[in-house]
C-alpha positions, 0 to 999 in steps of 0.5 A, spaced: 510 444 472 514 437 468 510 438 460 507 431 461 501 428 458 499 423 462 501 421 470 506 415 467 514 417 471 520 413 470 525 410 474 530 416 475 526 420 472 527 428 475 521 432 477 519 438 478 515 438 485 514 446 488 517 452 486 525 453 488 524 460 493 531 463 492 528 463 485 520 465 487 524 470 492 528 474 486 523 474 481 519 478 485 524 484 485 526 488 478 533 490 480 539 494 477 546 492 477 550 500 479 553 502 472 558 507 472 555 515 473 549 512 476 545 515 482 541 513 486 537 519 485 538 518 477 536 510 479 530 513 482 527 519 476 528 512 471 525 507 475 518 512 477 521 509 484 525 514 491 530 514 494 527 512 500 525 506 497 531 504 494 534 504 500 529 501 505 529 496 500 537 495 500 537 496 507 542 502 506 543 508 510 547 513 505 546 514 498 553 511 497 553 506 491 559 502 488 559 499 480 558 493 480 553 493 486 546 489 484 540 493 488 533 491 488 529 497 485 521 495 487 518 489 488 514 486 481 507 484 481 502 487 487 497 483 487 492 488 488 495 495 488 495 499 480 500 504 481 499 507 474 492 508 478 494 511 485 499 515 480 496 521 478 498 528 474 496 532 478 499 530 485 501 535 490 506 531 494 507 538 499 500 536 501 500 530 505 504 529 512 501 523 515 497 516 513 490 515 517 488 507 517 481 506 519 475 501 520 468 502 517 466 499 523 460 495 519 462 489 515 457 491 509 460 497 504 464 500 498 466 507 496 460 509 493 456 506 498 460 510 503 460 517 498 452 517 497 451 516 506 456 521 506 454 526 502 446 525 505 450 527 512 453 534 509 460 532 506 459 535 499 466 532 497 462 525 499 466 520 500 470 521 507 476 518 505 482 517 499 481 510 499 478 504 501 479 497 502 474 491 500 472 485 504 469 481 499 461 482 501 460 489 496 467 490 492 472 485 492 476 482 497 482 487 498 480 491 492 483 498 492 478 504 491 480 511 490 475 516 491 474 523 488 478 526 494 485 522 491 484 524 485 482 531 486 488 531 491 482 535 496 482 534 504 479 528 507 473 528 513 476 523 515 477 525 523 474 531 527 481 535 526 481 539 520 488 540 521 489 533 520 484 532 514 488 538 510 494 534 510 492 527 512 490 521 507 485 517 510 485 509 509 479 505 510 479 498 510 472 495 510 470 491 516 469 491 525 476 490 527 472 490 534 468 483 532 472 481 527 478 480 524 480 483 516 482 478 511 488 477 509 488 479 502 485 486 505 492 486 509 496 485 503 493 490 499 493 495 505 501 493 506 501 496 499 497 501 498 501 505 504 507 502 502 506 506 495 504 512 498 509 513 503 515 510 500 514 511 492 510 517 491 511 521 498 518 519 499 518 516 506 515 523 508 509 522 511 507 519 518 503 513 519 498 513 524 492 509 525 484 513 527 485 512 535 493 515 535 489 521 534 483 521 537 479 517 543 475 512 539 476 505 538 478 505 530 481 501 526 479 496 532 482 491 537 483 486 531 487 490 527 494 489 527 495 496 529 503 494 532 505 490 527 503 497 522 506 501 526 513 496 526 513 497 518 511 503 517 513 508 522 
């Protein structure tokens, strides 16, 4: 942090010992200052970002702007989510209504793992859900994996409702949440992934629930912070 060589220091001698916050703090947004002519929706189409989230992140509850004003345009620098790989062509935001969380409910698995069981149990679509969340034991600790139903944009199987699978994209975060706790990494990478997608993609449209919302099970688990999500996400 101090360009030194050696661990000899000088009497009066300025060192830098940790990072400054309100320094570590600005640098994880990109912002915008508001120029003459800008909207928040022309801020938006530029940025590859919503309104929604321009507002969420400005805490403003109109679409008034005023020159001169600094706003911050979206958080720099997920840790695990690639937007430029949840970000697909053929997207149909029409489609989706609604986020599911889930657990797997075994601590073992990734989302091939998961797509060939489900396809041996008749789903020919294979893989139940859009995405899933790694634990560290198969795939990575908060690794993000999309499966064939995101890209292909087709219904998830989720849950026993069909009409909820038709509009809902299903998340599935690796582990029993009814013995265990998810990692901390697997909840940041969840925090981003459905913050992109409800926000950023989908514009704040989408409901967000959790499995037993909707249906009697114990899915995502007693250890998942199901208020805490529902706090921040709706």
């Amino acid at each position: 942090m101090n360009g030194m060589r050696g661990d000899q220091i000088l009497v009066g001698q300025r060192l830098k010992i940790g990072e400054n916050k309100r320094e570590t703090e600005s640098s994880a947004y990109r912002y915008h200052t508001v120029g003459r002519g800008d909207t928040l929706s022309g801020l938006a189409e530029v940025y590859g970002t919503s309104v929604t989230r321009i507002m969420r992140l400005n805490g403003l509850h109109s679409d008034n702007i005023r020159i001169g004003q600094k706003l911050k345009i979206s958080g720099a620098g997920n840790r695990f989510l690639k937007p430029e790989l949840v970000r697909i062509s053929n997207l149909n935001p029409k489609l989706w209504r609604n986020i599911i969380a889930h657990h797997s409910a075994i601590r073992e698995g990734n989302a091939a793992i998961y797509g060939r069981a489900h396809k041996r149990r008749g789903m020919i679509n294979g893989l139940a859900y859009h995405f899933v969340i790694g634990n560290g034991i198969d795939s990575g600790d908060g690794e993000i994996e999309i499966g064939p139903r995101w890209t292909g944009q087709i219904e998830g199987g989720h849950v026993k409702s069909r009409a909820y699978n038709l509009t809902s994209i299903g998340v599935c975060v690796i582990g029993d949440f009814q013995k265990f706790k998810p990692t901390a990494n697997q909840l940041v990478a969840f925090r981003e992934l459905v913050t992109f997608l409800k926000h950023d993609l989908l514009g704040g449209k989408p409901k967000f629930y959790v499995h037993k919302d909707l249906e009697q099970t114990a899915c995502p688990g007693k250890n998942f912070p199901v208020s805490a999500m529902h706090k921040e996400f709706g």
